[in-house]
C-alpha positions in Angstrom: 2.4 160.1 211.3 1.4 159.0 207.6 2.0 155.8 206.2 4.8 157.6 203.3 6.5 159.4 206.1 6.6 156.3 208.7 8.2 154.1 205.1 11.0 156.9 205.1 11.7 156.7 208.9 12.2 152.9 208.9 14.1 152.8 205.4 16.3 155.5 206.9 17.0 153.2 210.4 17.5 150.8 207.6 20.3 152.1 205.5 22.3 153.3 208.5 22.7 149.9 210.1 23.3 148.8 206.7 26.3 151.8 206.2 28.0 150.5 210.2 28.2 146.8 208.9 32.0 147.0 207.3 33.1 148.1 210.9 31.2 144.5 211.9 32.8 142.3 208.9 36.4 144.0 209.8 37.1 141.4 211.9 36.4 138.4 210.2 39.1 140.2 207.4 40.3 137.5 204.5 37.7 134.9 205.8 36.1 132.6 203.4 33.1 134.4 201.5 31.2 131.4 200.5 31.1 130.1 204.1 30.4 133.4 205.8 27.5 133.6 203.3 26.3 130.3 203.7 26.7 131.1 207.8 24.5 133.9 207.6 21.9 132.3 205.6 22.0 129.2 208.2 21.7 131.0 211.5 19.2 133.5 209.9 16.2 130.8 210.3 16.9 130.4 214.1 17.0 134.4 214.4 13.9 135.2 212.4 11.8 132.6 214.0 13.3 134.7 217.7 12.3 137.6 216.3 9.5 136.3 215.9 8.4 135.2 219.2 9.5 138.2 220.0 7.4 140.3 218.7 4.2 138.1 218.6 4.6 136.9 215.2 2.6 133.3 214.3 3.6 132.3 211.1 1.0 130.5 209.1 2.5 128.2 206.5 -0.8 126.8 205.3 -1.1 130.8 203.9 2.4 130.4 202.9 2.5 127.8 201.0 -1.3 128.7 199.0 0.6 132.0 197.8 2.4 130.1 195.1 3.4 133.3 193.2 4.9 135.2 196.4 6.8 131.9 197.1 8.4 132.3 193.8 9.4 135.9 194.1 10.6 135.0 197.9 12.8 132.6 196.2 13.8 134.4 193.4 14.5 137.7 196.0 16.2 135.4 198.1 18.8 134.2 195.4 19.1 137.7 194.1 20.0 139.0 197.5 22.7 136.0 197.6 24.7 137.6 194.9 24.7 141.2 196.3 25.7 140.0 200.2 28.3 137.9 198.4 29.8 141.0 196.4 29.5 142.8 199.5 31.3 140.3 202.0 34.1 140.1 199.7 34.5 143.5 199.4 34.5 144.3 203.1 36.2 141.6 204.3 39.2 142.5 201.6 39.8 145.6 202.5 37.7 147.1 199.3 34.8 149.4 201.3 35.7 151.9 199.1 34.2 149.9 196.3 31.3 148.6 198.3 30.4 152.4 199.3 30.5 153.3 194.7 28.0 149.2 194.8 25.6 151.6 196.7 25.9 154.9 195.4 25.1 153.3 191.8 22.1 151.1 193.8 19.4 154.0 194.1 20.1 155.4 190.5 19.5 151.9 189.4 16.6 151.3 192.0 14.7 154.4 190.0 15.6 153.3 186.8 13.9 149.9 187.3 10.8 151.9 189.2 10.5 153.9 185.8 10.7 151.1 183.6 9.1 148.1 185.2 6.7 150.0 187.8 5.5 153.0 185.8 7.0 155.5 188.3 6.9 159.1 186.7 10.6 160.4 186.7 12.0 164.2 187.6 14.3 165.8 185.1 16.6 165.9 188.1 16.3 161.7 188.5 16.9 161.5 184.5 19.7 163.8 184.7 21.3 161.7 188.0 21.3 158.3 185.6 22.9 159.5 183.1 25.9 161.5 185.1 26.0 157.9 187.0 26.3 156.1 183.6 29.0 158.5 182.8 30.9 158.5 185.7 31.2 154.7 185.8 32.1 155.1 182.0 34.8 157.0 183.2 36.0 154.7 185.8 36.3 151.7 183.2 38.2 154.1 180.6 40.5 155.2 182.6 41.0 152.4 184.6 40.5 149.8 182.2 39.0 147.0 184.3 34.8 146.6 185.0 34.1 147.7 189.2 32.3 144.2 189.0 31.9 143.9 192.6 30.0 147.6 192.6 27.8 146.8 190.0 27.1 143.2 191.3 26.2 144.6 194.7 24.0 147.9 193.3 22.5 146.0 190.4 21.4 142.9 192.2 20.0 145.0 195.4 18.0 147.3 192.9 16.6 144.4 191.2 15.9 142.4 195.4 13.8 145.8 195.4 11.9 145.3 192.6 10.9 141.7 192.9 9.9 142.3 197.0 7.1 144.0 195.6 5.6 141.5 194.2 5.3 139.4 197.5 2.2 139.7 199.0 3.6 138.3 202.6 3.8 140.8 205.5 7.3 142.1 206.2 8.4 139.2 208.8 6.9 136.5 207.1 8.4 137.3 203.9 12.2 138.1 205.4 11.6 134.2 207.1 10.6 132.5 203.6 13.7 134.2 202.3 15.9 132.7 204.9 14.1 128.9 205.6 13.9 128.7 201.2 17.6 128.5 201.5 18.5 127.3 204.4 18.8 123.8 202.2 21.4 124.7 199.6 23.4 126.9 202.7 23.8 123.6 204.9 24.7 121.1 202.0 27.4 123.7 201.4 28.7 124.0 204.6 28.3 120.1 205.1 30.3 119.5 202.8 33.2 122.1 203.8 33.3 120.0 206.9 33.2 116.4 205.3 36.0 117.4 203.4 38.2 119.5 206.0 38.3 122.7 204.5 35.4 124.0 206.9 37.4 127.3 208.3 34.3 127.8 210.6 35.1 124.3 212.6 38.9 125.5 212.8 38.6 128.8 214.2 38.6 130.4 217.1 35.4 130.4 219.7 35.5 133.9 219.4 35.3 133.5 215.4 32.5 131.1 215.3 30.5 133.2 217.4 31.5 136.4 214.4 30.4 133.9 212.3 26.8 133.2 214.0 26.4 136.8 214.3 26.3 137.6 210.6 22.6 136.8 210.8 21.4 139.2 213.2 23.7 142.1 212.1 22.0 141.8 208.7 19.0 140.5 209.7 17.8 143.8 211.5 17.9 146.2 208.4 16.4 143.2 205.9 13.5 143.5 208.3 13.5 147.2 208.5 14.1 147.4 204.6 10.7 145.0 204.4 8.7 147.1 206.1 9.7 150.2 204.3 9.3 149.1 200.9 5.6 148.3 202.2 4.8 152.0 203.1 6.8 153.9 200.7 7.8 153.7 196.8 10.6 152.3 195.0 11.9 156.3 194.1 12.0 157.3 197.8 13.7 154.6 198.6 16.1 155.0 195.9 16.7 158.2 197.5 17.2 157.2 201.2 19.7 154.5 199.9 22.4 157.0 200.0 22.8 157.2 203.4 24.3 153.6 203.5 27.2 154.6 200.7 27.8 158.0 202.4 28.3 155.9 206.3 30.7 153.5 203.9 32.9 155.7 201.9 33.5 157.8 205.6 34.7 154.4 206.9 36.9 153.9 204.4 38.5 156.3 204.1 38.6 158.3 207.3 38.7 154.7 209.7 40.1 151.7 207.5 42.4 154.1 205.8 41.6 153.2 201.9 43.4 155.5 199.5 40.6 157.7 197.0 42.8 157.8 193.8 41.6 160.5 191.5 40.0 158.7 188.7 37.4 157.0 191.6 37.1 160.6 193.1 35.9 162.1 189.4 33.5 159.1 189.4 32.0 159.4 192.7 31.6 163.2 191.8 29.6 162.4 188.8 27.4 160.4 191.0 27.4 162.9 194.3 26.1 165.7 191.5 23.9 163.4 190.6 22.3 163.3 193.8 22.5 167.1 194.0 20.1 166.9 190.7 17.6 164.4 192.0 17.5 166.7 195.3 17.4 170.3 193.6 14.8 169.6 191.0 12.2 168.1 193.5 12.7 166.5 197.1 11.2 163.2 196.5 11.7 161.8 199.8 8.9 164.2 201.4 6.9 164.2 198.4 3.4 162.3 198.8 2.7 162.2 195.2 6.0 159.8 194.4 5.2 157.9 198.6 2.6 156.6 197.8 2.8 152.5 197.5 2.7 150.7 194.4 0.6 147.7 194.3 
């Protein structure tokens, strides 16, 4: 198996663990976001360092630490990533999977935009013709809706542009998903510290059962951050663009067909524009199988 095709297998294992997670987060419904988020980020260091025992994984922190400039980007990735897992949490966790699933639809659009403009990727007419239809159908959405989806764009600009900077760390796929997580593991304890200093912690007054929800939001998105890693290292930034679809598609079918979220008909014109443009991108040239657009930009 080539190294293009093996980057689309894992991204795809990636992105459909990613699309089952609101069916995880149901059950911690109307919890705190900041604290869930802080919880993941907390019990993620214990959990990567497992994983990697697991899998016969020494990290070398000498190495780490002399790669200054991947250190940066880990950090800067890291707090990227913050924003879109916050957008995210709060939108499954409030019964708003509907506007998680249009977050990741936009995502891939935006994730080739930024591989055009920043990484040199040569565009399809199809992929120009799929921004713009997704620029017009979120146009639509504010028009006739009047507000900004500023949870969607939050969680499909911010993930786009955690993309982006992952390439420019030079640490292998585990090592680089551990900086990510021990980088800030600081600022996640202070927070939650201080929730339980001043007795608004709602992690120390719930249920066992809900503490152990809690601990288990780092292994549930802890598995397709690794997967995600080692895709982006054997495939390009427009293939993966493409393959991010499957995680909107698993969402919007969980929304509406299990947690029962009502499609009005101005979001159903908007996630047409975007579903045609897919059709575009997928008509004009199949970049996913394409080893021109695979192969990996250093």
């Amino acid at each position: 198996m080539n190294r293009s095709l093996q980057g689309n297998l894992i991204a795809i294992a990636a992105f459909a663990v990613w699309g089952l997670t609101p069916l995880f987060y149901g059950v911690l419904d109307g919890q705190n976001t900041f604290e869930l988020l802080a919880h993941r980020i907390i019990w993620s260091v214990p959990v990567v360092f497992l994983f990697g025992y697991l899998m016969n994984i020494r990290f070398d922190f000498i190495q780490i630490l002399a790669d200054k400039r991947s250190l940066f980007y880990s950090f800067l990735a890291a707090s990227v990533m913050c924003v879109s897992w916050y957008a995210f949490i709060y939108a499954v966790t409030h019964k708003q999977v509907l506007t998680a699933s249009l977050g990741f639809f936009i995502n891939p659009l935006i994730t080739i935009a930024l591989s055009i403009v920043l990484l040199k990727e040569k565009p399809t007419t199809g992929q120009a013709l799929a921004i713009v239809l997704s620029v017009v159908g979120v146009g639509y959405l504010i028009l006739t809706t009047g507000k900004l989806p500023i949870l969607a764009l939050l969680m499909g600009g911010f993930f786009a542009l955690y993309g982006v900077l992952k390439k420019q760390v030079r640490y292998d796929a585990m090592t680089s998903v551990m900086v990510e997580s021990v980088v800030l593991f600081p600022f996640a304890l202070g927070f939650v510290t201080y929730e339980i200093a001043t007795g608004s912690s709602v992690f120390m007054h719930s249920s066992p059962v809900t503490q152990f929800y809690f601990i288990l939001t780092a292994p549930v998105t802890l598995v397709p951050v690794i997967l995600f890693s080692l895709a982006l290292r054997r495939t390009s930034l427009t293939a993966i663009g493409l393959i991010q679809y499957l995680e909107p598609s698993l969402q919007f079918i969980l929304a509406t067909w299990i947690f029962g979220e009502v499609l009005d008909i101005h979001r159903l014109i908007t996630f047409s524009f975007i579903w045609l443009g897919l059709a575009c991108c997928m008509i004009k040239r199949p970049l996913i199988w394409n080893r021109q657009n695979l192969s990996v930009k250093s």
